[in-house]
C-alpha positions in Angstrom: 23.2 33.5 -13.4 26.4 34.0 -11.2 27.7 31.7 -8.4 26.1 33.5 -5.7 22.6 33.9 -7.1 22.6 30.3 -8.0 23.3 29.8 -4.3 21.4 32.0 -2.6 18.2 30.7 -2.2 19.7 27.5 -0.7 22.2 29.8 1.5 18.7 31.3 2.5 16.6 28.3 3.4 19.6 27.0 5.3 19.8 30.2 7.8 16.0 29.7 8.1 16.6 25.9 9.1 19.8 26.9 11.6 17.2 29.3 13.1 15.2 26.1 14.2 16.4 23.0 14.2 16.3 20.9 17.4 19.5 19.7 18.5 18.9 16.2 18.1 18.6 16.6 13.8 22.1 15.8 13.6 23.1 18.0 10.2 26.5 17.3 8.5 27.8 20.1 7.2 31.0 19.1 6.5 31.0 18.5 2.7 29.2 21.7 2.1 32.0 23.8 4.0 34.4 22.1 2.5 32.7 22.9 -0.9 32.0 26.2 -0.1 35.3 27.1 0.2 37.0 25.5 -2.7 33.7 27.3 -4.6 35.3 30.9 -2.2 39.1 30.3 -3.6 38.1 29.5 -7.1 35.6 33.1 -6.7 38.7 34.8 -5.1 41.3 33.9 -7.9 38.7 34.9 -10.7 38.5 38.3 -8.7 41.9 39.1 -9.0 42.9 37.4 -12.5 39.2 36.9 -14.6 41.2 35.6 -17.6 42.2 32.9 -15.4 38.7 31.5 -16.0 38.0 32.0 -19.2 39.8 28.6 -19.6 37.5 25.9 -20.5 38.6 23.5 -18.6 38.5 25.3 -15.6 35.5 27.6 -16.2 33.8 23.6 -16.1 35.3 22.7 -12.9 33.8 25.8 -11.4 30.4 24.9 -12.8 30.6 21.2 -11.4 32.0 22.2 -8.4 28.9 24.6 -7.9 26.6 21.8 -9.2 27.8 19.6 -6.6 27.3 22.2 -3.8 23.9 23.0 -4.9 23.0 19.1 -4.7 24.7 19.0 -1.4 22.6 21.5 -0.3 19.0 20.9 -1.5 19.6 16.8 -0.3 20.7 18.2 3.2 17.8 20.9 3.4 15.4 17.9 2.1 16.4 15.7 4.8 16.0 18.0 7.7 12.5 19.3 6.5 11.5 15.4 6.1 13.0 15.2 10.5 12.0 18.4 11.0 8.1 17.4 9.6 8.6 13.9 11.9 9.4 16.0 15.0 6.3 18.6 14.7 3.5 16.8 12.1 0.4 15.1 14.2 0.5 11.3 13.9 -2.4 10.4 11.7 -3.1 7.8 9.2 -5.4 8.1 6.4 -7.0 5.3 6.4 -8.4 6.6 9.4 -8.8 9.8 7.7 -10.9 8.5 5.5 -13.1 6.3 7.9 -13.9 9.4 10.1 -14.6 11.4 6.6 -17.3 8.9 5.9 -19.5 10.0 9.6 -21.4 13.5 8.3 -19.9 15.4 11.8 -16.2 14.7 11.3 -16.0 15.7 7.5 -15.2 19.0 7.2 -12.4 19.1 10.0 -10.9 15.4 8.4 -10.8 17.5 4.9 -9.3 20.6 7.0 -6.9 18.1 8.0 -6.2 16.4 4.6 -5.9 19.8 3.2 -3.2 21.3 5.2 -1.4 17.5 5.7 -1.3 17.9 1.3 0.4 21.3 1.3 2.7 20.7 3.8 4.1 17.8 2.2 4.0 19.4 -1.1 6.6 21.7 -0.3 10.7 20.2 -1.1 11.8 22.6 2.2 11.0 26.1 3.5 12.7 29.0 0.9 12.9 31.4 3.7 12.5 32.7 7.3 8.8 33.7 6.4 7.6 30.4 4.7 9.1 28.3 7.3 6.4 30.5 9.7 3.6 29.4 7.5 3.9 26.0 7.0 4.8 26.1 10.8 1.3 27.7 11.2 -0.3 24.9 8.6 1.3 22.2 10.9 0.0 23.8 14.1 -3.0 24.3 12.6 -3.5 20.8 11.0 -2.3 19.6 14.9 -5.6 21.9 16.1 -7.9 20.1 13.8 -6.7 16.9 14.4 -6.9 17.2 18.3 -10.6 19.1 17.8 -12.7 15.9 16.2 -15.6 16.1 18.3 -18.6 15.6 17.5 -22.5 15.4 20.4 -23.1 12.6 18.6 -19.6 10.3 18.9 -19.0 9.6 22.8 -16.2 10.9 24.2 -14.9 7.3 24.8 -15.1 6.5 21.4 -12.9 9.7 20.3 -10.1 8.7 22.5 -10.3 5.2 21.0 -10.2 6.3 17.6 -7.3 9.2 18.0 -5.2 6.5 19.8 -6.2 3.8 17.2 -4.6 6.1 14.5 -1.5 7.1 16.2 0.4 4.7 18.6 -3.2 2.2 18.9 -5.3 2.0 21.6 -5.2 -0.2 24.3 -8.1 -3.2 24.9 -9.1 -2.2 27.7 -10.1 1.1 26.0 -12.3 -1.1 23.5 -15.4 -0.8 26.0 -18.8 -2.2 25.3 -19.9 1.7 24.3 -16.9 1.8 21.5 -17.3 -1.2 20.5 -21.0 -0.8 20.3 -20.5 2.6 18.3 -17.7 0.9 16.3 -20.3 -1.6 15.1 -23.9 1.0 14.8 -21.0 2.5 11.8 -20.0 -0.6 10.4 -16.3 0.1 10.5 -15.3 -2.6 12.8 -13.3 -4.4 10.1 -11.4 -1.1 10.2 -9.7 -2.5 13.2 -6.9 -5.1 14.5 -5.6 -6.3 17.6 -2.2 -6.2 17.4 0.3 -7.4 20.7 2.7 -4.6 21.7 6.2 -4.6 23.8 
């Protein structure tokens, strides 16, 4: 495998990310430009003299010089997928996950949820332009699920308690006699703590 082909699918995922990222990911690309054109001169000087190379010695620094960009890379795309997930990714828990899964009506949109939450965070980064658009679509839709638990039978008070229990918590004053009544007819009140905020 050559230089370039070893790099390319990085190179790739990177124009993908650059395509997207919001400005406050703060990306340092320093090392890997740096890198990138030591690995450029070291390409450029086997152009014009390939013997040159054929050198152990130096045919290893070329290798571990690669190596090194390569690492740089994937750690850098890792990290901005990982703030990139943090910016975009609904805030759920699954503790709470699994508390709605257990009331027939919510099941099959918390497993919808659970789903698309597990192949989202299966993937390292996006490889390209196109696979950044679906797991964009798997986060949007996962986002749609989580913001669609509904249910005739759960009050609408009782929703809003339990989405804003599982992502920044809910306020007392939200804990009305028809949650707390609800809360209780499940028996998943032990589910819950009061907690004192700034």
């Amino acid at each position: 495998m050559t230089v370039q082909q070893d790099l390319k699918p990085f190179v790739i995922a990177l124009s993908a990310f650059q395509n997207r990222i919001p400005e406050q990911l703060e990306l340092n690309y320093q090392n890997i430009d740096l890198l990138s054109v030591e690995v450029s001169k070291t390409l450029a000087e086997f152009r014009i003299k390939p013997g040159w190379l054929l050198e152990g010695f130096k045919r290893k620094s070329l290798k571990s010089k690669v190596d090194v960009l390569r690492n740089e890379l994937d750690s850098l795309l890792r990290s901005a997928w990982k703030s990139y997930k943090q910016t975009r990714m609904p805030k759920t828990n699954n503790e709470l996950l699994d508390l709605l899964g257990k009331i027939e009506t919510f099941r099959p949109t918390v497993e919808r949820v659970k789903r698309l939450h597990a192949q989202v965070e299966a993937v390292p980064f996006p490889q390209d332009d196109e696979h950044f658009q679906r797991l964009e679509q798997g986060i949007d839709d996962m986002s749609n699920a989580w913001n669609s638990l509904s249910s005739n039978d759960v009050p609408e008070s009782v929703l809003n308690f339990l989405k804003a229990a599982s992502t920044f918590g809910a306020s007392l004053d939200s804990l009305t006699p028809e949650v707390e009544g609800w809360l209780k007819e499940q028996g998943i009140t032990r589910f819950f703590q009061v907690k004192l905020t700034d």
